[in-house]
N, C-alpha and C positions, 0 to 999 in steps of 0.2 A: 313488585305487586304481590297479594297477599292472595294465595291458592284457596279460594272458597266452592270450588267447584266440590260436588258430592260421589266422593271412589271409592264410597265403603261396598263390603261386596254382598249386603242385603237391601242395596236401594230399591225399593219398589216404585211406581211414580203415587205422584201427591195425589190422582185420584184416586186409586184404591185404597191408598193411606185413609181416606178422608171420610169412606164409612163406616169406619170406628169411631168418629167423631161425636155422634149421639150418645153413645153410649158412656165415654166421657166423659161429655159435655152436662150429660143427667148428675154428674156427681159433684158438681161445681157447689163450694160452700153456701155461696149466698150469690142471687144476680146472676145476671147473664156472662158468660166471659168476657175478657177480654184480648182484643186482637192485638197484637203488639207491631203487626203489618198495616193495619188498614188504621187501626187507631191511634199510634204511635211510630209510623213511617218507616220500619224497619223495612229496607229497600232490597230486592233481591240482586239488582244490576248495582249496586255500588259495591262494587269487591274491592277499595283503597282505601277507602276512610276505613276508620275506628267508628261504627256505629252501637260503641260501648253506650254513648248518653244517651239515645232513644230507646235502647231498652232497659236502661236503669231506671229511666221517666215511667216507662210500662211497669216495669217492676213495682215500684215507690205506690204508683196508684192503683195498680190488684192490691197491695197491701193493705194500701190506708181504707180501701171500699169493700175487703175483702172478698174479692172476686177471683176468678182462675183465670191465669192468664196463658193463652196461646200462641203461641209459635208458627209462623208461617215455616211450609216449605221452603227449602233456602239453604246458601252458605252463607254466612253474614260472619264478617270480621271485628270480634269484639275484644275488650282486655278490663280486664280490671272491679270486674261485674264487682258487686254485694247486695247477694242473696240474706233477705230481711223475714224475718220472724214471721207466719202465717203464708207464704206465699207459698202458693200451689201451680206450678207452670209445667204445660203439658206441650211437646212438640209435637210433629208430623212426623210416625216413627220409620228409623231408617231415613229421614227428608230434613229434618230441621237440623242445620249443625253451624256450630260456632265455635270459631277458629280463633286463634291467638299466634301471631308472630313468631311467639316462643319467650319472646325476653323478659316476660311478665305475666302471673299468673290471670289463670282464665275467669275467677269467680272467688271469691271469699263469704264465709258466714264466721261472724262471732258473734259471741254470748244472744245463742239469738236460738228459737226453737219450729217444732212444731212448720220445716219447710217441707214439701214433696217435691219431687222434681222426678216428670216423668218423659220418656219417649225422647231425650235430645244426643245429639252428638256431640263430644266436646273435645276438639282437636289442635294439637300444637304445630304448625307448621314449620320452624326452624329451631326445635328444640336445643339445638347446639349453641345456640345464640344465649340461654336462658341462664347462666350460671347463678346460684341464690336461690333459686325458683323450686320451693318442695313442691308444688303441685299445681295437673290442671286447676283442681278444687282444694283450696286451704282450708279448713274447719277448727275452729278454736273453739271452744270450754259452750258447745251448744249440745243441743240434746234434741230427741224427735228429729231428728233430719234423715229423708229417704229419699234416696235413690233407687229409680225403676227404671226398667228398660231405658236404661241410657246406654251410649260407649264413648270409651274413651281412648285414643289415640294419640302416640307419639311427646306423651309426656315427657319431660326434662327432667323431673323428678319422679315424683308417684303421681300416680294417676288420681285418687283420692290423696290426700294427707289430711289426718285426724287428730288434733291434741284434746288431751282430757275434754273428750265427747262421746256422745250416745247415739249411734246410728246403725240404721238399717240400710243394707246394699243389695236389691234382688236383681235376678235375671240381667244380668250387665257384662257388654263387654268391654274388655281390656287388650290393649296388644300394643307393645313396642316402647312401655315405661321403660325410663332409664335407670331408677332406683328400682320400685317397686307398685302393681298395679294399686295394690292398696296399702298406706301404711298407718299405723294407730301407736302413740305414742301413750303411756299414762288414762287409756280409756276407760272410759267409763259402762261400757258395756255395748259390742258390734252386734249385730246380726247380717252375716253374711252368709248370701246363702241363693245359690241356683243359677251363677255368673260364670264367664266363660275366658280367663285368663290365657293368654299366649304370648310370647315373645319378648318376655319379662329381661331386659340386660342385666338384671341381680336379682331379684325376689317375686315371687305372685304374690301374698300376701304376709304379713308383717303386724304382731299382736307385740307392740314391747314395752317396757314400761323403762325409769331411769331407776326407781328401785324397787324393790320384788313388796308385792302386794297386788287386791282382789282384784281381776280386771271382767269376766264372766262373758267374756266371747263364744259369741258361737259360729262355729264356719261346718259350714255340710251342705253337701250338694253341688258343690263345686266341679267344673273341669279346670286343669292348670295344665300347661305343657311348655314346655321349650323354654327352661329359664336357665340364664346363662349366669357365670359369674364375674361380669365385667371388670370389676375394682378388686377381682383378687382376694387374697385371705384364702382360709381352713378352714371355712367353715359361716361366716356372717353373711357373706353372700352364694348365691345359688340353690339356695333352697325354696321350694315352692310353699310352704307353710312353713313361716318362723314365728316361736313363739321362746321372749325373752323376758323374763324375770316376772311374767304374768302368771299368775294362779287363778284356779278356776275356770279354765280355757277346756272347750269342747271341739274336738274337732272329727267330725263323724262323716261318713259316705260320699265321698271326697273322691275324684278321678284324676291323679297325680300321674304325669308322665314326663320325659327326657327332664329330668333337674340336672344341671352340674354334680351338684351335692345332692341333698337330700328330698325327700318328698316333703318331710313332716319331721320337724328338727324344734326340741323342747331345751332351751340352756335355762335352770336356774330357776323353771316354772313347778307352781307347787299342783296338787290335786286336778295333772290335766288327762281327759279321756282323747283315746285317741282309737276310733274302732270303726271296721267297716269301712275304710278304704280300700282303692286301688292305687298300687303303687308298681306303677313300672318303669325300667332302663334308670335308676338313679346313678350317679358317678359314683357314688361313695356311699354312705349308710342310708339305707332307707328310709326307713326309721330310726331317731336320736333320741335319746334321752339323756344328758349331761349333767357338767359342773353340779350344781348346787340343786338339783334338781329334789323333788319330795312327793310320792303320790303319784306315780301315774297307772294310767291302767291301760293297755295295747292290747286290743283282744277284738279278734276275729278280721284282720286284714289279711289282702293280697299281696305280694310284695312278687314281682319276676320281671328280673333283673336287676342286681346292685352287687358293690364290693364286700358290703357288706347287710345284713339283712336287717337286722333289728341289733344297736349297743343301748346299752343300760349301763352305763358307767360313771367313772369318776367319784367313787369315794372317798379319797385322798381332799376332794375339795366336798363332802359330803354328800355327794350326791345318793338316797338310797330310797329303797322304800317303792316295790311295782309289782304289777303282774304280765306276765306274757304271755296269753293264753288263747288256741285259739285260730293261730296264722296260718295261713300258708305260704310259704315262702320257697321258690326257687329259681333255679338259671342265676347263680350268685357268679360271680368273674373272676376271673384269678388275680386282677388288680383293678385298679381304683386309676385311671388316667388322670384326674382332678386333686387327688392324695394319696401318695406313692405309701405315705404309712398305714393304707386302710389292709386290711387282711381280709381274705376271703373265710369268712365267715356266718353261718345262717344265724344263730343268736347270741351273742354274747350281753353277760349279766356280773355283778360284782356285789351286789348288798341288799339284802331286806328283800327279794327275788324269787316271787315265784315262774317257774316258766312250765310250763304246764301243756298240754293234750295239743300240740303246734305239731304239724306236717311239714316237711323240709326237703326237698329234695335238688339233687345236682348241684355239688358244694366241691369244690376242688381244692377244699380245706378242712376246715369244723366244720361237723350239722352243728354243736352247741359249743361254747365253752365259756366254765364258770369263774371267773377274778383269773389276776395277774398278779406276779409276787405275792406279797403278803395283802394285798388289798381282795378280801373275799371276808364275805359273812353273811352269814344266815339266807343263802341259794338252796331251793328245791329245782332238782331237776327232775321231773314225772310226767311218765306218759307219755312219750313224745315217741312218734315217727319218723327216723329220718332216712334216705334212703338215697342210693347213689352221691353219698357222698365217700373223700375222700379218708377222712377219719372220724368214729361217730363221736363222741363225747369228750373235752378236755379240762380237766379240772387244778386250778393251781396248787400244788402241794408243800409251796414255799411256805416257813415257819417261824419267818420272822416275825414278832410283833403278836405273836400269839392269833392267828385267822379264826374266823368263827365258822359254825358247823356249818355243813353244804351235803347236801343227801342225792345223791343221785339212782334213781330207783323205777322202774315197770316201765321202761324206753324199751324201744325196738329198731336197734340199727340193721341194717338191711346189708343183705352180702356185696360183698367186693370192698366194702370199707377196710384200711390197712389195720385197727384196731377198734376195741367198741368201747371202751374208756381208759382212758390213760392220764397219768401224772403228769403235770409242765412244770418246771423250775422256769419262769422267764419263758423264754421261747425253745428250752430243751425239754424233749421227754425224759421223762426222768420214770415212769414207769412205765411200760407200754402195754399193763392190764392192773389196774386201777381195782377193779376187783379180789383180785388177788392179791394185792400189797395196801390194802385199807389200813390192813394192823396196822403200818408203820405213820399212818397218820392220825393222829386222834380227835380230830376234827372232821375227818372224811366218812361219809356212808355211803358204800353202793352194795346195791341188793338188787335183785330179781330184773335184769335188763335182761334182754334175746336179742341173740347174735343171729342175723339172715340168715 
């Protein structure tokens, strides 16, 4: 028997729900609603059948009469829906919810636009059943589709899944996806924004494309927390915002907490902002910026707790070109339980690199350090704060391959640090006052830093 009963924990009852209804009810396109209970049978005591076809029938005709159509109070067991072009369907919020088995998704739109879908609940019952299944809601190559105060629960896959589409996702919950709450393949441009993510088994949200081009999401306003990394990997999973091979992506005042991995993890994306989060307790780098990456700009977040605070790396596979400007960042860990090769570290940078006026404190490693071996060029380190850390400043003075210039200058490490810049060869010091042994690199400048 198929659990339609309603255990979300904002149920209110259907009367109170129900003096919102005017208000509405006034914004209906054309006509009066329509009931999808009273006029179309959608039965609250039938919790066995698939009453998938009585509400496709409601569906089909708000469409073609274009009217809005509503959702009784209720759990109703349904599969298979397709959500059609113009329809605007409004539940009983916290009251209206539709369940799916698990073994089949719960609704489909293609090529199809211009749907709203407001106030429903949309829930997987036996998600383990579902193997195949991207999502409660599949979306293909349609555009104009929103999502309001809906949630979503117990997804088999993502909660959402988006292929080259245009949508908007507000004020929604998400809890217990088995990929990811929301995922966007090749988009066409999201707005996400002011939804309430938890208990994600691999991802909260997911911007990726199959090959690097514009995608212009925007995500802010977000809460995310507790996402695990079920399926394993270094990195693809566990992160609460991933954004892959997408440029153009914005991801701004965001409230990121316990990821596996990372909060806000960038592989391969070109010109993305990422400012004015909160990021706390991540496993491993808070903030990522990787591989192939180009453009981005990290300025003015939170970060307290991670293994690592902010990487800007991989030049090697080109990644270069940022600013870091701005953070504050501290209570960094002395390792990484999710990636034993993370280093405690508050910033690390390697190419095209400004890192700039950031505050750092409680580092039981680096406050900064700029490239490894010979992969470093053209790093400013200025202005920076850092304090109660371990060692303040480290800079790669390895000379292979000819490294480009890296300026390190008007920092302020703070006392107890074992050194306030120093040389690395790899993971050796090779100078342990950076300052005083510049001459011998001719790429290196440090000037005017204060030791606590």
């Amino acid at each position: 028997m198929i659990d339609t009963r309603l255990t979300r924990r904002r149920v209110v009852t259907a009367g109170l729900a129900a003096l919102a209804m005017p208000a509405i009810v006034t914004s209906a396109r054309a006509g009066l609603p329509l009931d999808a209970g009273k006029d179309f049978g959608l039965d609250l005591l039938d919790n066995i059948s698939d009453q998938g076809p009585r509400l496709q029938a409601a569906i089909d005709a708000a469409v073609a009469e274009g009217r809005m159509l509503m959702l009784p109070a209720g759990g109703f067991n349904i599969s298979k829906l397709e959500l059609k072009s113009g329809l605007h369907m409004v539940g009983v919020p916290s009251n209206s919810l539709l369940t799916t088995p698990g073994d089949s998704r719960l609704a489909y739109i293609g090529q199809a636009h211009g749907i709203i879908i407001e106030a429903v609940i949309f829930q997987a019952n036996a998600p383990e059943t579902a193997a195949g299944v991207n999502g409660l809601i599949e979306i293909e190559a349609s555009y104009g589709i929103t999502f309001r105060r809906c949630e979503f629960y117990n997804s088999a896959g993502n909660g959402i899944s988006a292929i080259e589409s245009a949508l908007t996702i507000e004020d929604c919950d998400f809890d217990g996806a088995q990929a990811a709450a929301i995922h966007s393949q090749n988009g066409q441009g999201l707005t996400i924004r002011g939804n309430r993510i938890a208990n994600g088994r691999n991802a909260g949200i997911r911007i990726w494309r199959d090959e690097p081009g514009d995608d212009g999401s925007i995500i802010t306003g977000n809460r995310i927390e507790k996402i695990d990394w079920a399926d394993g990997g270094n990195g693809q999973n566990g992160n609460g915002i991933s954004i892959y091979k997408a440029d153009g992506v914005i991801v701004s005042d965001n409230h990121i907490g316990s990821c596996a991995f990372s909060a806000i993890r960038v592989n391969a994306g070109k010109n993305t902002q990422i400012r004015g989060n909160t990021c706390l307790e991540s496993g491993e780098v808070a903030i990522f910026s990787e591989f192939e990456f180009s453009g981005s700009s990290i300025a003015d977040n939170i970060i307290d707790g991670a293994a690592t605070g902010i990487s800007i790396t991989n030049l090697d596979s080109g990644g270069h070109l940022a600013t870091c400007t701005g953070n504050i960042i501290r209570n960094i860990a002395p390792k990484s339980v999710t990636n034993p090769d993370t280093r405690p570290v508050g910033i690390y940078a390697e190419a095209d690199t400004v890192v700039a006026n950031n505050a750092i404190d409680q580092v039981p490693g680096f406050g900064i350090v700029a490239g490894y071996g010979p992969y470093l060029r053209n790093v400013i380190v200025s202005d920076n704060v850092l304090t109660n850390v371990q060692t303040g400043i480290g800079v790669s003075v390895v000379q292979e391959k000819a490294p480009g210039p890296v300026r390190v200058s008007g920092n302020i490490i703070g006392a107890g640090a074992s050194a306030a810049v120093v040389g690395l060869e790899w993971e050796k010091v090779a100078s342990d006052d950076l300052a005083r042994d510049a001459g011998r690199y001719p790429n290196v400048t440090v000037t005017d830093n204060t030791r606590g």
